[in-house]
C-alpha positions in Angstrom: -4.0 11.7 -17.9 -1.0 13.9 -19.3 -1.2 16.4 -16.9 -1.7 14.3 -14.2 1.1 12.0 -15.2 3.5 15.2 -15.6 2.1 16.5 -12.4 3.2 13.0 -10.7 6.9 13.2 -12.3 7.4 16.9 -11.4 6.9 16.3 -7.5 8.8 13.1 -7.1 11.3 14.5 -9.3 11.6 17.7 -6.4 11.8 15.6 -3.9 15.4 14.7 -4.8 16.5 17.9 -3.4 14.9 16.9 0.1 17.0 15.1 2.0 17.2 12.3 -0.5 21.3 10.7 -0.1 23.5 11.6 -2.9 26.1 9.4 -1.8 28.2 7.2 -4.9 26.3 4.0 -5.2 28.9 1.0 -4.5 30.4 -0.5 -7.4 32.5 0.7 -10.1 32.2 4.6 -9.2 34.2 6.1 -12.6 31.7 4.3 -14.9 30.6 6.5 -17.5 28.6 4.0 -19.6 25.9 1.6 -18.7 24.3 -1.0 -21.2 21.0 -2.9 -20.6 19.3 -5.9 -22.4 15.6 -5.6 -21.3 12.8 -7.7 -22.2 9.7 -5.4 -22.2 6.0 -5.6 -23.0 4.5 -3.0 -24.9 0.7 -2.2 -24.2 -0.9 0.4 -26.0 -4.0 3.0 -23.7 -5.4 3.5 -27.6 -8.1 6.2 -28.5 -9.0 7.5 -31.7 -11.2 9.8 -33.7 -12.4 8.4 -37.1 -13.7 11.1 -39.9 -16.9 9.8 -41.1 -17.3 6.2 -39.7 -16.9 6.5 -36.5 -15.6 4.3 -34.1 -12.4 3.3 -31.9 -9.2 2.0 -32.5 -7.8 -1.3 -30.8 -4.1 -2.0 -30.9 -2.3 -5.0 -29.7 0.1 -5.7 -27.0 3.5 -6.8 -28.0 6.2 -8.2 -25.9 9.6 -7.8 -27.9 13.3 -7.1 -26.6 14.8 -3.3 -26.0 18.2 -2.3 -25.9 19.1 0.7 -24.1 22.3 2.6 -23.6 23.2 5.3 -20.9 26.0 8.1 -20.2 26.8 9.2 -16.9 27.6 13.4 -16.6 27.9 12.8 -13.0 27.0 9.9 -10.1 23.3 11.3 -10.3 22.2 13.0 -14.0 22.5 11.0 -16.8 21.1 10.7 -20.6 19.7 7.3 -21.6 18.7 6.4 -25.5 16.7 3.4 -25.7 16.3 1.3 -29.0 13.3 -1.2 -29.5 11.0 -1.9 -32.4 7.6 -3.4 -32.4 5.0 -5.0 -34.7 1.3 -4.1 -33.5 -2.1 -6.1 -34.7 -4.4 -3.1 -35.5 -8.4 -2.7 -35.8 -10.7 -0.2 -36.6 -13.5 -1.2 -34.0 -17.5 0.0 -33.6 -17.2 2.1 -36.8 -20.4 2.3 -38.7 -19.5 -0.6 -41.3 -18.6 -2.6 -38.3 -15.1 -3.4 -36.6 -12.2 -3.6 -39.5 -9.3 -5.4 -39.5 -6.5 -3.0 -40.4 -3.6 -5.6 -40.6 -0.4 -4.5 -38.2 2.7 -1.9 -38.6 5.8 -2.3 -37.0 7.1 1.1 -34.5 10.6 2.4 -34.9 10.3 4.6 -31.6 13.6 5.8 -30.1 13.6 7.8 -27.2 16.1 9.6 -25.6 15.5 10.4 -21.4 16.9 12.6 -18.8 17.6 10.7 -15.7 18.3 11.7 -12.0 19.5 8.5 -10.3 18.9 8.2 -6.3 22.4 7.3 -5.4 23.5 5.6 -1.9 23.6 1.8 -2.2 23.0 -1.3 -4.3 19.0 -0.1 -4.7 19.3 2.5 -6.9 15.9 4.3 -7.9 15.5 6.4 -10.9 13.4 9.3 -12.7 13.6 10.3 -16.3 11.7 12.5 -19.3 12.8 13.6 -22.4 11.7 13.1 -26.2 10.4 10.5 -28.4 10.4 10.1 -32.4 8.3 7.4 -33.6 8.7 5.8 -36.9 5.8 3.6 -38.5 7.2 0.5 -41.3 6.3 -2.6 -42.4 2.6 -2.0 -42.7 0.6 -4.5 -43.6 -3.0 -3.0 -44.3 -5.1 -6.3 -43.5 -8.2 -7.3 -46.1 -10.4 -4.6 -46.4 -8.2 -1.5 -46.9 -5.9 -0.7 -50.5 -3.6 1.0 -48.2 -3.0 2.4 -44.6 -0.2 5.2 -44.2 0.8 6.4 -40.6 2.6 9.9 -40.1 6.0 10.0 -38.2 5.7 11.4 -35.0 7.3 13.3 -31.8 6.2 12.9 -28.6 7.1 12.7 -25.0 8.2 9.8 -22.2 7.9 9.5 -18.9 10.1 6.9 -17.1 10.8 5.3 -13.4 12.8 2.3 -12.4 15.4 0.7 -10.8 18.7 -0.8 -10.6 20.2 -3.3 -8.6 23.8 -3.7 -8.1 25.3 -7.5 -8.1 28.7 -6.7 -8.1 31.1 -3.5 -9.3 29.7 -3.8 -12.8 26.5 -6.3 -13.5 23.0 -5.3 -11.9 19.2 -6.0 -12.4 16.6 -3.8 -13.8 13.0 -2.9 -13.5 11.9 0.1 -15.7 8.7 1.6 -16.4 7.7 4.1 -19.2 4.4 6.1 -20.3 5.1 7.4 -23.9 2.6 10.4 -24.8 2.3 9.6 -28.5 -0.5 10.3 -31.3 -0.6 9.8 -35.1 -2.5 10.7 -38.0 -3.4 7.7 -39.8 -5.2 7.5 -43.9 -6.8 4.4 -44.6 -7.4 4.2 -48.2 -10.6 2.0 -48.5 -11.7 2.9 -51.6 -12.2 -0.6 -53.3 -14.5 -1.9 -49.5 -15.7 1.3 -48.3 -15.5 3.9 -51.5 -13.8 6.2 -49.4 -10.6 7.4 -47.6 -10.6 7.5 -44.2 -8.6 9.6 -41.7 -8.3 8.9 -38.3 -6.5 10.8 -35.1 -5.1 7.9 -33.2 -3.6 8.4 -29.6 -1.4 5.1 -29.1 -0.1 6.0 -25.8 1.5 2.8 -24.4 3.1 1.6 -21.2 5.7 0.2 -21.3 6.9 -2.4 -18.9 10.2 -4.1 -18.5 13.2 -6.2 -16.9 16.7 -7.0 -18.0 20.1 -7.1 -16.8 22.8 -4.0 -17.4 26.7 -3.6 -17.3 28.6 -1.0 -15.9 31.6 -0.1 -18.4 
């Protein structure tokens, strides 16, 4: 799905160069900042391997608000940093003592994205990559487990979206991401299970949203 996903972003990403209008967008054309307010919904394409027991991982969707901010080099390339934190229900599922509740963590993930922005009118597409650093807090490690750590991680996000200009400065937002992210995870379940248990978990989640943005 990684390559593929790459793969997808690499030739849209080409086909800027192809005829593709790189005309100021209408509105306030000397705006080197942009601010959103998004609402998004956060839903995890979860896999894991678990040492020993065996089994999957299931992780919840959560819908939460993000907050992003953006600076224009030029009318077309941009860098975008987008804050957001989430809490996550997590469970340890077809494992050989059964499925496990593994209480939730909240993720700390900012990501910061290249963008090229499709320039020409009030409609104004976008693409963007660049990397992710995921922080894990806040865990709570549900009834069975003494203790469940998560490692910080890096990975990688894929984006796509839109803007829609209202006037100079306000517009609408659609914005879709794929974050490429995995994490070593040690449930201590020595009191249950007499054991500690380490699992490779790939989290992987879309992420959906729609907001509103100012041009400053």
């Amino acid at each position: 799905m990684k390559k593929t996903a790459i793969s997808l972003f690499v030739a849209m990403f080409c086909l800027s160069g192809l005829g593709i209008s790189q005309t100021a967008p209408d509105g306030n054309d000397d705006s080197k900042w942009q601010f959103r307010l998004r609402g998004i919904v956060v839903t995890p394409d979860e896999s894991a391997d678990i040492e020993a027991i065996g089994g999957d991982v299931s992780i919840s969707t959560a819908v939460v608000p993000e907050f992003d901010i953006t600076y224009f080099f030029n009318e077309n390339w941009s860098l975008e940093l987008i804050l957001a934190t989430a809490k996550h229900d997590v469970e340890a599922v077809g494992t050989a003592a059964g499925d496990i509740d593994l209480g939730h963590v909240w993720l700390l993930p900012p990501t910061l994205t290249a963008q090229y922005h499709f320039t020409g009118g009030d409609f104004v597409p976008y693409l963007g990559a660049g990397p992710n650093l995921t922080l894990f807090y806040g865990v709570d490690e549900g009834p069975v487990a003494d203790d469940v750590d998560y490692d910080t991680t890096v990975g990688f996000a894929l984006q796509g979206g839109f803007d829609y200009m209202l006037n100079d400065k306000w517009f609408l937002n659609f914005d879709v991401k794929k974050l490429f992210l995995n994490t070593d995870a040690t449930v201590n379940a020595t009191t249950a299970l007499g054991a500690t248990v380490v699992a490779d978990v790939d989290i992987n989640p879309w992420i959906f949203g729609v907001g509103v943005g100012v041009k400053l």
